[in-house]
ZAFIDO-632824 format. One record per residue (C-alpha): residue number from 1; y, x, z. Coordinates in steps of 0.02 Angstrom, whole numbers, plus 50000, padded with zeros to 5 digits. Layout:
N
     n   north    east      up
   NUM       Y       X       Z
...
END
This chain:
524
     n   north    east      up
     1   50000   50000   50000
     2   50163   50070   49950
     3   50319   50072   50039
     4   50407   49914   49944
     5   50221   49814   49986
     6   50248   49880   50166
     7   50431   49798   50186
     8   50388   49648   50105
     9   50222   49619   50210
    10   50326   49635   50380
    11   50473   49512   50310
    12   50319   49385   50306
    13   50250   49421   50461
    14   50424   49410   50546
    15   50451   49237   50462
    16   50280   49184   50511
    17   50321   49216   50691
    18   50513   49148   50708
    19   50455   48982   50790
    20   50552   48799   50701
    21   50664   48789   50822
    22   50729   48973   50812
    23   50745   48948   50623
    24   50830   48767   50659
    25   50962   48854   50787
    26   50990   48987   50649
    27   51020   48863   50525
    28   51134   48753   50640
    29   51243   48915   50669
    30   51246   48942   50489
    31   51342   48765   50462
    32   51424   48765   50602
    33   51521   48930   50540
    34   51545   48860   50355
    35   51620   48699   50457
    36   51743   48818   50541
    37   51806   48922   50365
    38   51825   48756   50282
    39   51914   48658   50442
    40   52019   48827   50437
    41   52065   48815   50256
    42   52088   48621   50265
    43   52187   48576   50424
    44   52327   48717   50454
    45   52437   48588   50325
    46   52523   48459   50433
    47   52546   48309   50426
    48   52363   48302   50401
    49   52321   48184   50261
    50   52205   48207   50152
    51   52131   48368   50232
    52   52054   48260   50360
    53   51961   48154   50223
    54   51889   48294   50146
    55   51841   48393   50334
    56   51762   48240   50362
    57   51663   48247   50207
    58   51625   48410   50229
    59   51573   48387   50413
    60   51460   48232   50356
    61   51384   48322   50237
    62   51330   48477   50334
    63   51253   48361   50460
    64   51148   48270   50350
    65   51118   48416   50282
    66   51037   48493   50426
    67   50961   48339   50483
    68   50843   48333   50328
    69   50803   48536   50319
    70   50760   48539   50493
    71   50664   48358   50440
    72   50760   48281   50618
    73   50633   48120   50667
    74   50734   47958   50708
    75   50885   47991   50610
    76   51015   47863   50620
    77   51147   47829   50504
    78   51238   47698   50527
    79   51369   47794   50589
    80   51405   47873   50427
    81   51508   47735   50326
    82   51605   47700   50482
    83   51642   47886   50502
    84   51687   47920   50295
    85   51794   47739   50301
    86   51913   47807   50446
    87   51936   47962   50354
    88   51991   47881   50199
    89   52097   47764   50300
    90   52202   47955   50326
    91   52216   47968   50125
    92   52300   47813   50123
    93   52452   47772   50241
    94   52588   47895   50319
    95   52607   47796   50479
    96   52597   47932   50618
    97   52540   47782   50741
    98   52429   47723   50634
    99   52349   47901   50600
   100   52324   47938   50792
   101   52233   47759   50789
   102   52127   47830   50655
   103   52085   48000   50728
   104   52040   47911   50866
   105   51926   47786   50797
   106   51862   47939   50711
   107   51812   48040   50863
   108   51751   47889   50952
   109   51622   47829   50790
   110   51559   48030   50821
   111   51540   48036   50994
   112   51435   47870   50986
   113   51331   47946   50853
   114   51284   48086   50961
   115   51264   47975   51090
   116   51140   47885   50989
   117   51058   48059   50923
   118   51021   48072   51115
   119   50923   47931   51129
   120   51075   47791   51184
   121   51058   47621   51142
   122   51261   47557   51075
   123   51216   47378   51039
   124   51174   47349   51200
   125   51267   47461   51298
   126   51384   47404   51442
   127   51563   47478   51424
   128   51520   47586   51570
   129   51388   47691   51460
   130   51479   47694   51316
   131   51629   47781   51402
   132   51506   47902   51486
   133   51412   47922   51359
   134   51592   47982   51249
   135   51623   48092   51395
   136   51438   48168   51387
   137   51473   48188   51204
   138   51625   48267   51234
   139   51542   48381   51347
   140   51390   48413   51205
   141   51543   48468   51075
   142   51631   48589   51201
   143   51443   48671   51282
   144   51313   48647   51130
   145   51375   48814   51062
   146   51321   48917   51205
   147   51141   48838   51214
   148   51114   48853   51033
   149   51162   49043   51069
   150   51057   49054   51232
   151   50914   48922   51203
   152   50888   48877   51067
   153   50887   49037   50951
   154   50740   49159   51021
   155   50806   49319   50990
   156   50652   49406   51022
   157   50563   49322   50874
   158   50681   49420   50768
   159   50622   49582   50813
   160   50532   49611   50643
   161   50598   49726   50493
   162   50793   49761   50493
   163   50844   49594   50613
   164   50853   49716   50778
   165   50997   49843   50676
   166   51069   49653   50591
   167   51079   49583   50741
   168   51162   49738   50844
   169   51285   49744   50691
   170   51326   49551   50720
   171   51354   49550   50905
   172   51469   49735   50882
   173   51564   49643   50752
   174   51588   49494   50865
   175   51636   49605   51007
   176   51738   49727   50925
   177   51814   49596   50799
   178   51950   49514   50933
   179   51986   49683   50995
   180   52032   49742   50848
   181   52123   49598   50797
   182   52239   49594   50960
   183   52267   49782   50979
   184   52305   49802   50780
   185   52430   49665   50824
   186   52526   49740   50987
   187   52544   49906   50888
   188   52595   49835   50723
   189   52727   49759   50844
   190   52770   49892   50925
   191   52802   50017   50767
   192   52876   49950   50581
   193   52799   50096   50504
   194   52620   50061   50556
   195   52654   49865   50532
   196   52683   49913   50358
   197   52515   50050   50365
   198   52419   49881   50410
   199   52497   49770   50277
   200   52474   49911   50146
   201   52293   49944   50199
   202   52226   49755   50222
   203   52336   49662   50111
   204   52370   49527   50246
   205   52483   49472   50402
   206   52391   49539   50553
   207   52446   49389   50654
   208   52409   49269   50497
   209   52247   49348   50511
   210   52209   49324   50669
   211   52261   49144   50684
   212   52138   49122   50552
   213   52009   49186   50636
   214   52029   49088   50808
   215   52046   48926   50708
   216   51898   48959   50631
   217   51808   49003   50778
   218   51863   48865   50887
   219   51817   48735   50732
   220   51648   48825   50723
   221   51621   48821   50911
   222   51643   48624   50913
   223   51554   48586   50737
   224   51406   48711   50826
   225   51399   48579   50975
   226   51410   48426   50871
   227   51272   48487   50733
   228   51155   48547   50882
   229   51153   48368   50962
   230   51156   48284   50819
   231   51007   48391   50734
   232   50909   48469   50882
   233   50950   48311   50990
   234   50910   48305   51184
   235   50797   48280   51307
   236   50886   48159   51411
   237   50953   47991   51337
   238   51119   47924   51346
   239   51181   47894   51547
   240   51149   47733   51639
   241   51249   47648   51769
   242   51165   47549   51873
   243   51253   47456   52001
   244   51201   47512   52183
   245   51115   47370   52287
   246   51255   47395   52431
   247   51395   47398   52316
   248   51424   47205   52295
   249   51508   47064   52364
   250   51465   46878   52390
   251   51505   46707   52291
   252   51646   46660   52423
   253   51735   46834   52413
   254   51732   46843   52248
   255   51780   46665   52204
   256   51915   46675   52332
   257   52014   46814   52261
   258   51987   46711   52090
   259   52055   46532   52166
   260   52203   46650   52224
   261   52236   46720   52069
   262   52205   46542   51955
   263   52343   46480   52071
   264   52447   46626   52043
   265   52437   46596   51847
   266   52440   46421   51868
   267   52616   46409   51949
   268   52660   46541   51816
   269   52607   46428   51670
   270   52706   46273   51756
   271   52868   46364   51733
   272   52837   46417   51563
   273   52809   46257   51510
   274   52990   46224   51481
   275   53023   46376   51387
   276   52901   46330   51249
   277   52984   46160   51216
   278   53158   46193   51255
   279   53164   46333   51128
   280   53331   46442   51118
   281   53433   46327   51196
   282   53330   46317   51341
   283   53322   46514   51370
   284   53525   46540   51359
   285   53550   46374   51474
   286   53657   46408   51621
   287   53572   46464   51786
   288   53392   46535   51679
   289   53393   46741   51640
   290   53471   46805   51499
   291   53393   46807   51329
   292   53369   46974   51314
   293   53254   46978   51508
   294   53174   46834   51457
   295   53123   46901   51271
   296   53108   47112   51291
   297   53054   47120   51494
   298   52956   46987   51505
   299   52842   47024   51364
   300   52769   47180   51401
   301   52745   47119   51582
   302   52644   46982   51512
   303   52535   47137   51399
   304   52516   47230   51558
   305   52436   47058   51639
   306   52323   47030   51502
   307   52269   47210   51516
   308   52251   47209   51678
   309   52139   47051   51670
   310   51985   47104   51560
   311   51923   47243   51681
   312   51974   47121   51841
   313   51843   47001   51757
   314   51697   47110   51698
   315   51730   47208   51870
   316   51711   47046   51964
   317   51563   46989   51857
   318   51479   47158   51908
   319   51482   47160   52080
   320   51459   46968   52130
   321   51293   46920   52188
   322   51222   46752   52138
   323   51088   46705   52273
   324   51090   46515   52238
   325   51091   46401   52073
   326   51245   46347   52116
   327   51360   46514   52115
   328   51331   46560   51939
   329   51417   46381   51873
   330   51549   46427   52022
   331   51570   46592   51941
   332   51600   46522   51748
   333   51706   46394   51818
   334   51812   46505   51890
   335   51802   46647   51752
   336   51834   46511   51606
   337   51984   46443   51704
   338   52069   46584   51730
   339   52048   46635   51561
   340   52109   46464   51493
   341   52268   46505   51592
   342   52288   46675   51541
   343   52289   46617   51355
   344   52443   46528   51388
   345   52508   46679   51457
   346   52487   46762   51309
   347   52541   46635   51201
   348   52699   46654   51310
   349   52707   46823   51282
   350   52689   46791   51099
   351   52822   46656   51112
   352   52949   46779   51191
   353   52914   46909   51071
   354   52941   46805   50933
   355   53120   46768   50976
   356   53168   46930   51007
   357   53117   46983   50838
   358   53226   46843   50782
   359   53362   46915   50882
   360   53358   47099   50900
   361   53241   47141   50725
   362   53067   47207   50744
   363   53024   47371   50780
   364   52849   47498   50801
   365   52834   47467   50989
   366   52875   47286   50955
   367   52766   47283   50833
   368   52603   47368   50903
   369   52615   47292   51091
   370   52589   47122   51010
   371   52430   47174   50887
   372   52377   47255   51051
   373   52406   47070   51116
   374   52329   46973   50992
   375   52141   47106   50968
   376   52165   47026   51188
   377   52142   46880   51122
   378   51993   46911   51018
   379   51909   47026   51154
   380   51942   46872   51271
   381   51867   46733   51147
   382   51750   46884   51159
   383   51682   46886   51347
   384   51682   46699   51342
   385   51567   46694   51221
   386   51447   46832   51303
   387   51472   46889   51468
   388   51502   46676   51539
   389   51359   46629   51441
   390   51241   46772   51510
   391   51227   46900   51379
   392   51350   47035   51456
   393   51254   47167   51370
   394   51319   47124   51208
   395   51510   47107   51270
   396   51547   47309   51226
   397   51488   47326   51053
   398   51579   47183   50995
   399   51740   47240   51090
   400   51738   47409   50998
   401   51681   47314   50827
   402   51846   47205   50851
   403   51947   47367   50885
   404   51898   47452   50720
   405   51927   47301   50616
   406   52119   47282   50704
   407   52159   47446   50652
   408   52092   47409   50467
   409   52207   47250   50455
   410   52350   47354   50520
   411   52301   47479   50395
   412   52314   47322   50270
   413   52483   47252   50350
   414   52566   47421   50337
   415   52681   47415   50501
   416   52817   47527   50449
   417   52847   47439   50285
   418   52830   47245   50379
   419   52974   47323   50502
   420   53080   47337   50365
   421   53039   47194   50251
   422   53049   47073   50412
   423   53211   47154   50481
   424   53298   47144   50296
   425   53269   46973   50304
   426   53364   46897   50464
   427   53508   46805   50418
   428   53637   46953   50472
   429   53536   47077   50365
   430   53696   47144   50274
   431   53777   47190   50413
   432   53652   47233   50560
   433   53518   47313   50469
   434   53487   47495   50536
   435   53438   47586   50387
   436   53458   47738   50484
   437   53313   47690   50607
   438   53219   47627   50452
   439   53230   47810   50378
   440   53164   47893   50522
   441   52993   47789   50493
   442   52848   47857   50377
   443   52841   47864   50202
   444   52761   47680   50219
   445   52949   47618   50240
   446   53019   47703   50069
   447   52999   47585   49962
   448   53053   47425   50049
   449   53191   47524   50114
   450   53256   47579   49940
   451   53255   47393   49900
   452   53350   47349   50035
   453   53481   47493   50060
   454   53581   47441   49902
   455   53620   47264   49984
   456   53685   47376   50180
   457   53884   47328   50199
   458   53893   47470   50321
   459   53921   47633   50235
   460   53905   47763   50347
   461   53756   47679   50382
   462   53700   47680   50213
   463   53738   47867   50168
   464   53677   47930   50315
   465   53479   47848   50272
   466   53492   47894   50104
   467   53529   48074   50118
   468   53384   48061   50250
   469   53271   48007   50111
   470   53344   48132   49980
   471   53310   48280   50117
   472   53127   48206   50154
   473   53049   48155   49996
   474   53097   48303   49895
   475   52937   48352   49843
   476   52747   48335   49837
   477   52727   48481   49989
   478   52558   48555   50039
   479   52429   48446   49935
   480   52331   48442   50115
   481   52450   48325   50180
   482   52433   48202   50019
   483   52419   48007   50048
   484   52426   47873   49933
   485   52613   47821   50026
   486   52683   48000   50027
   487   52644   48003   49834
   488   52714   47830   49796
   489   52879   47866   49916
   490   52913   48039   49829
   491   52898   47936   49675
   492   53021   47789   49717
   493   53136   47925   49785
   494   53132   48025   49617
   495   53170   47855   49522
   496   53309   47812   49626
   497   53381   48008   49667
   498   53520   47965   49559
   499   53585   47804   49674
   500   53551   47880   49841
   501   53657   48037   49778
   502   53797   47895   49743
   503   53786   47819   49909
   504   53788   47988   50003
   505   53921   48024   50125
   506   54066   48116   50038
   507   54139   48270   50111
   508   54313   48263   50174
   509   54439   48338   50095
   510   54507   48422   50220
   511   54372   48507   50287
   512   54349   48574   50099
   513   54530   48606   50084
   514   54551   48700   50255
   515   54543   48897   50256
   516   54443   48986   50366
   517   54484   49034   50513
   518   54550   49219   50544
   519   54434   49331   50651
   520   54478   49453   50753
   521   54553   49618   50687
   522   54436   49754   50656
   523   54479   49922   50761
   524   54421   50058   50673
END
């Protein structure tokens, strides 16, 4: 046997005795570091935009990837569409509200689906588990690196042909790589000439360089903890909270502090009544609060109340103990009434919020607080339907399920452009309408707002948004930051560039026509 025959019958043996899981780790770290170069190229362009659609993609991909090389048993993928939709809902409006909703319902659609690649159970999941289980997930992104490193890969199976001097090579670079990098940038700092030495030698920014690399490295070290649960899984299934047997209260504590607080809302509800028939008139009457309590205070009180409700109610259907027949109808009694008067509530809420947009114009806090209000509504329609009529289990799923599809019909309202539209259209529009304000909103707003600036009576007003939207939408930018609203409002501003440059605010003449004034004399 010759020397070639020699090598190439020890590479066989060594890959006959690397174990699956070894090669699955090594695999796993393999993605996990192409993750981190592309998450590194993609998201260092902000706003993100479309980067986030194509991480995502990318992301996706290497997980499914994985999943069938290393041939993963119970693979779930549900998760996928719901995880590829958010990320396209990035590609589409400019809304910086409405892109934290979507990162969020992004990170929450992963963490369930590692939840799930743990062996959890979402459908039927109380709320409780599913917020642990986030957490654990949370937990599996930040750790799974250093078990993948320490556990999962077996070294010592690599000890065949050149892997030993490989692997000594890898773990010097790794060591010596950071070193290198934050030395080479303290002395390239501390002298031009060598600065100049580096930049002449390695063709790059040392400090560009090495915020490169730590991106990369922290993106790797995450996508290495989501790829290892989601491919090598766990042991141990999603957490359970069980409710301890001392921690619970009886029928007539619990439906005490319920009759109190039905009474509370009750009296509550008889003083509103008048408001909702007496309209306008019956807010500004003499004696009542002003318009503006009545409208702007009292309707995020009324949000915090709702809020505040839901977890008082699945809380109190926790802990109460139902020993006879009789307590459960007690229970739903008490439960559906107070709901039935929290409804009204709302609809107050809604009420007062509706006549301040009349009044005062509609803007995003405005706007969100009452979509937070009315996906209440739905999660309260919600719990009546499960958790009264005994199938609490099922309360959750559907909560989160009514979540997601509030932020898709936001996504479909477009927020920033209904501010506009809505406030353009009061009566007073000519005269009150703060284009300014309506500049400062996302590219959503454009073009409504170019339709609407021409018909502003206040000029300063006027000039003042549209050399805001000359100064914003100059250009395409970074094509990582693309969505279909940025493109359409650079568009509408390069049709109408022309106009806004008419109604910009003209310098004064005398503060062209005034010299300088004289400096100091120079002492030489």
């Amino acid at each position: 046997m010759n020397g070639a025959d020699a090598v190439l019958a020890s590479e066989r043996a060594t890959r006959a005795a690397v174990s699956r899981e070894t090669r699955t780790g090594l695999g796993v770290l393999g993605a996990a570091v192409a993750v981190g170069i592309a998450g590194d190229l993609l998201l260092r362009s902000a706003p993100w935009g479309i980067n986030i659609t194509v991480f995502t993609f990318v992301l996706v991909a290497a997980i499914v990837g994985m999943q069938r090389w290393a041939e993963t048993d119970d693979v779930s993928v549900g998760w996928i569409p719901l995880a590829l939709g958010a990320a396209a809902l990035m590609a589409w409006r400019d809304s910086p509200t409405l892109k934290a909703l979507t990162l969020s319902a992004l990170a929450l659609v992963l963490a369930l689906a590692m939840l799930r690649a743990r062996g959890g159970h979402l459908r039927l999941a109380g709320l409780a588990n599913l917020a642990l289980g986030a957490l654990a997930s949370v937990a599996d992104a930040a750790m799974g690196t250093v078990a993948l490193l320490t556990r999962d890969v077996r070294w010592k199976e690599l000890g065949g042909g050149g892997w030993p001097v490989a692997i000594a090579v890898l773990r010097g670079t790794a060591i010596g790589l950071p070193l290198l990098l934050v030395f080479g940038l303290l002395l390239s700092a501390a002298d031009a000439a060598f600065e100049r030495l580096l930049g002449s030698v390695f063709g790059f920014d040392l400090a560009s360089g090495m915020g490169h690399v730590l991106l990369a490295a922290f993106i790797a070290w995450l996508a290495g903890g989501v790829l290892r649960t989601m491919v090598v899984g766990s042991d141990e299934p999603g957490p359970e909270v069980v409710r301890p047997a001392g921690l619970s209260l009886g029928m007539v504590e619990v439906g005490t502090a319920l009759g109190m607080l039905n009474a509370l809302f009750l009296a509550f509800v008889l003083v509103q009544l008048p408001y909702f028939f007496g309209g306008v008139g019956r807010v500004q009457a003499a004696g009542s609060a002003t318009f503006s309590e009545y409208a702007r205070r009292g309707f995020f009180e009324l949000v915090t109340v709702a809020g505040l409700v839901l977890p008082l109610l699945l809380l109190a259907d926790w802990i109460v103990r139902r020993e006879k027949p009789g307590h459960e109808r007690t229970f739903r009694l008490l439960v559906g009434t107070q709901v039935a008067l929290l409804f009204v509530i709302m609809a107050s809420g809604i009420h007062r919020m509706r006549l301040y947009w009349g009044a005062y114009g509609l803007t995003e806090l405005r706007l969100y607080t009452t979509a937070f209000m009315l996906w209440l509504g739905v999660v309260f329609v919600w719990f009546a339907w499960t958790v009264l009529r005994g199938h609490r289990q099922k309360f959750a799923w559907g909560a989160l399920m009514a979540a997601v599809e509030m932020m898709v019909l936001l996504h479909v309202a477009n927020p920033d452009a209904m501010i506009v539209r809505v406030n353009a259209s009061r009566a007073d529009a000519a005269t009150r309408f703060d284009a300014t304000y309506a500049a400062r909103l996302s590219a959503d707003a454009v073009p409504p707002l170019l339709a609407t600036l021409r018909a502003v009576d206040d000029s300063p007003t006027r000039c003042h948004a549209a050399e805001r939207l000359l100064a914003r939408w100059e250009g395409e930018g970074d094509w990582r930051s693309w969505s279909l609203s940025r493109g359409r409002a650079n568009a509408a501003v390069a049709r109408h560039r022309k106009e806004l440059q008419s109604m910009s605010c003209p310098v004064a003449a005398s503060a062209v026509a005034a010299p300088l004034p004289a400096g100091p004399a120079v002492v030489r």
